[in-house]
N, C-alpha and C positions, 0 to 999 in steps of 0.2 A: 296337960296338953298331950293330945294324944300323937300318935308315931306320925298321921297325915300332915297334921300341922307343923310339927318340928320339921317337918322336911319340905313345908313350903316355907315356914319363916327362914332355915338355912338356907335356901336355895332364892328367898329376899336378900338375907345379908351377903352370897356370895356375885350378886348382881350388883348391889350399892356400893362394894369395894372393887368390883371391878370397874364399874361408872366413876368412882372417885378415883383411880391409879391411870384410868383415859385421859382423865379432868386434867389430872396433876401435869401428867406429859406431856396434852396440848400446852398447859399454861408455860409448862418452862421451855418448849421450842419456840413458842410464842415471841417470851420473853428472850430467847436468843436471837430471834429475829427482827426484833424492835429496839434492843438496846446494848448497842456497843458500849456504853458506859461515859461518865460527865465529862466535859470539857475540864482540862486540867491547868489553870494558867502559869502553876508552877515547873511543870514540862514546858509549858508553852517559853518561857524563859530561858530556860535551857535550851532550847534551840535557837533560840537568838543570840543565843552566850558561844553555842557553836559554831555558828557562820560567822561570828567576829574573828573569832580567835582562828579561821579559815584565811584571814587578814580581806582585804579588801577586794572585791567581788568585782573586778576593773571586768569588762568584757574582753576575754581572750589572755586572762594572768590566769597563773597556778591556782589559787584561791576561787575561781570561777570557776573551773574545770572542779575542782575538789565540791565544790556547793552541791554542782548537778549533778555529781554522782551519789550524795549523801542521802540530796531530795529523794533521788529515785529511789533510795534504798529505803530509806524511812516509809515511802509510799509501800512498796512493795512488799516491806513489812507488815503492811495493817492492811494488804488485802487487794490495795489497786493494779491496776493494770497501769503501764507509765511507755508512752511515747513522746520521741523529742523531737519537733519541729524544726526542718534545718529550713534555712530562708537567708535572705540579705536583702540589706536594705542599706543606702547612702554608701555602698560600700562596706557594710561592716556584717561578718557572719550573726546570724541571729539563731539562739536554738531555745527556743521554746518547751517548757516540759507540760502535757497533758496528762492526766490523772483520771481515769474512770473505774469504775465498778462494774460494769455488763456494756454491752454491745450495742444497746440500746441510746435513740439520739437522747442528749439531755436536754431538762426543762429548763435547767439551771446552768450558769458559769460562774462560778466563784475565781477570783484572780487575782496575783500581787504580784509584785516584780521582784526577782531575787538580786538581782544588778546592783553595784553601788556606783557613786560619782566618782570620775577621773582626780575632779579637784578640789577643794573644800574651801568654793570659794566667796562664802558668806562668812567665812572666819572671822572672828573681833579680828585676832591677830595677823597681820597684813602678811607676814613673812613664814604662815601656815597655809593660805592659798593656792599654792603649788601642790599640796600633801591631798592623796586619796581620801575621802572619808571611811568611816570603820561603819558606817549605815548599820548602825543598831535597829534602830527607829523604823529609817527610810531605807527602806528592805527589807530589815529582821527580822520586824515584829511582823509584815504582812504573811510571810513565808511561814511563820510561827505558828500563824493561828490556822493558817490551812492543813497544814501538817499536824494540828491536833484534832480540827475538824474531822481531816482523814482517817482518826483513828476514833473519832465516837460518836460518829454522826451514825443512828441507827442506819442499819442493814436495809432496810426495807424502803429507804426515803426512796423520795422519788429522782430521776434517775439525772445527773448533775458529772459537769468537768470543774477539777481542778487544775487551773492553766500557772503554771509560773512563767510572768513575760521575762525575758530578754532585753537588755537595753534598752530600759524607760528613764533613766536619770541622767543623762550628759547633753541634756538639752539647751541653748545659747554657747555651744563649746564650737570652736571651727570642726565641721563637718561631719557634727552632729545633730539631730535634733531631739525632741521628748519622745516616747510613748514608742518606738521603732518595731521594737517586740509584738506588740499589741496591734501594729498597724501590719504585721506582715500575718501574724493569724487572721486577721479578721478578711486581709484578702486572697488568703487560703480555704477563709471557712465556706464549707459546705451546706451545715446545719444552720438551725435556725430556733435556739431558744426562748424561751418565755422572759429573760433577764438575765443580765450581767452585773453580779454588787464584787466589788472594788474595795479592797481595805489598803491603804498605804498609810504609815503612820499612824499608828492605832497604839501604839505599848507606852508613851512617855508617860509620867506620871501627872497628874489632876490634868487631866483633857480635854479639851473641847472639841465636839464632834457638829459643827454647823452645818447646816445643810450646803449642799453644792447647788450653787445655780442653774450649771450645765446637766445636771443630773433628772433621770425621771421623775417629774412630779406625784404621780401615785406610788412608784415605787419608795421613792425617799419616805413620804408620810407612811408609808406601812412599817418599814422598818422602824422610824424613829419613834410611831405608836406602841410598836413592839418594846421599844428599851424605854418608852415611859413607864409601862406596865408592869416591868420586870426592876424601877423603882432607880433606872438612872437616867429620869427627866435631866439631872443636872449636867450631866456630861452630855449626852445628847440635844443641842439646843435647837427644836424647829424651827430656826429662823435662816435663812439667808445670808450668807458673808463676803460669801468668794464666787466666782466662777472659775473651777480648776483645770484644766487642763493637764489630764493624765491618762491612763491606760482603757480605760473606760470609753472617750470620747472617738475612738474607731468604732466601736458598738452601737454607740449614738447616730454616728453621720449611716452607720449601716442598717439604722431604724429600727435597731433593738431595743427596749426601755435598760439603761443601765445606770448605777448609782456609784456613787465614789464616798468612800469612810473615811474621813483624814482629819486629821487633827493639824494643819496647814501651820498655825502658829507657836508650832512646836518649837522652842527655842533653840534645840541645835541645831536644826536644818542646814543642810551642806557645808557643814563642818568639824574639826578634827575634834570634836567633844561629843558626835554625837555615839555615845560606846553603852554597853551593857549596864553599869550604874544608873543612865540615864530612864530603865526602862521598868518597869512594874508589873510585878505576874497579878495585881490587882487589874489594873486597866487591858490588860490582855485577857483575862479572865471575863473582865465587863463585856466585851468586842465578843468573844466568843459563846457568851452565854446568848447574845440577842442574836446574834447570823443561828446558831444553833436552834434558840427558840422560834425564830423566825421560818429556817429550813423545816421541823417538823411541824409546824402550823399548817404552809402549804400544802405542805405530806397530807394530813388529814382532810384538808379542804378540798383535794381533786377527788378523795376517793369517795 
């Protein structure tokens, strides 16, 4: 080979590794870009282990104060911006926490309530009725899965709030009712997203997730085709059971399509059993992998 050629094939291979060292770099900013990393249900537990042990989340105890300062901080750790909605409703202060990522209106609201019940009183035992519930379940786990969402839902989704309501649980109480939280954002809200999905009650172990009657009808079928696919037909069942009534149904009367995730028949519902044993980083794991698969599907489909 003579000197011309050796120095246009060098001057090949100093192009090809520079093409490939560009290559590489795109792929891994890319890849910082697109993947904050999996849903973790074993964290996701853990955090439900911590708001119990926060004791019971009464609106306006110690333990409530201690929750929303934790939420924020967790958020603000993995990257959100966090605002807390001060409101009243029936008389009672309501502060709602919002979670975003850019400045930009969301497509999306994802939302649970971090609140527990006054009284536990579906108790078997009659003389437990008076006692707070410790809202593992009905609370913990919803707050659970947003709070891991928060940390690895890719960078680049499309652009979504996470709202923690306020006083959703002390509803049939004197001078209470359900959803309060939910009803003082929604006649705050400004914006006007594409959906609202609702997870309450989502962590007990072996689950049923039946569809909500009150809930969006394409919206439901999309998701629960999601967690067919993703191989938990059984827990997920498309059929109709309940109509619920919960955080969700201000979104609805407001003509939003919104869906509710709950496992209704949860056997400890508003009661002093229902605590951290009760919960499974399997079934939180399940709930999170499908709102996950779910959120990046959208992602890809607008663009």
């Amino acid at each position: 080979m003579d000197k011309k050629n050796i120095a246009i094939y060098l001057t090949a291979i100093g192009a090809l590794q520079l093409f490939l060292m560009v290559w590489y770099a795109h792929a891994f900013l890319l890849e910082r870009q697109t993947a904050s990393g999996k849903f973790n249900g074993n964290r996701a537990l853990d955090d439900v282990q911590t708001q119990v042990a926060f004791g019971s989340r009464i609106p306006g105890s110690d333990a409530h104060t201690k929750t929303l300062e934790w939420m924020k901080g967790e958020l603000e750790s993995a990257g959100w911006q966090v605002q807390i909605q001060q409101a009243e409703e029936m008389g009672h202060p309501i502060q709602n926490l919002v979670a975003f990522r850019t400045n930009e209106p969301p497509q999306f609201i994802l939302g649970a309530h971090y609140d527990s019940r006054i009284y536990a009183d579906r108790d078997p035992n009659n003389t437990k009725r008076t006692q707070p519930t410790p809202g593992a379940d009905n609370g913990g786990s919803g707050v659970a899965i947003l709070l891991e969402l928060a940390r690895t839902l890719p960078l680049n989704a499309s652009p979504l709030w996470l709202v923690f309501f306020d006083a959703e649980d002390n509803g049939m109480l004197p001078g209470w009712d359900w959803a309060l939280g939910s009803q003082a954002f929604v006649a705050k809200m400004t914006i006007r997203p594409q959906a609202m999905l609702l997870v309450d009650m989502v962590g007990g172990k072996d689950p049923t997730f039946y569809m909500d009657g009150n809930s969006n009808v394409d919206l439901r079928t999309s998701i629960w085709s999601t967690a067919a696919k993703l191989g938990f037909k059984d827990s997920f069942i498309p059929n109709v059971k309940y109509n619920i009534l919960d955080d969700h149904i201000p979104f609805i009367q407001a003509g939003i399509p919104a869906v509710d995730i709950i496992d209704i028949d949860y056997k400890y519902w508003l009661t002093t059993q229902d605590t951290p044993d009760k919960i499974s980083s399997k079934s939180l794991q399940m709930v999170g992998d499908v709102l996950w698969a779910w959120l990046t599907q959208q992602n890809r489909q607008q663009k």
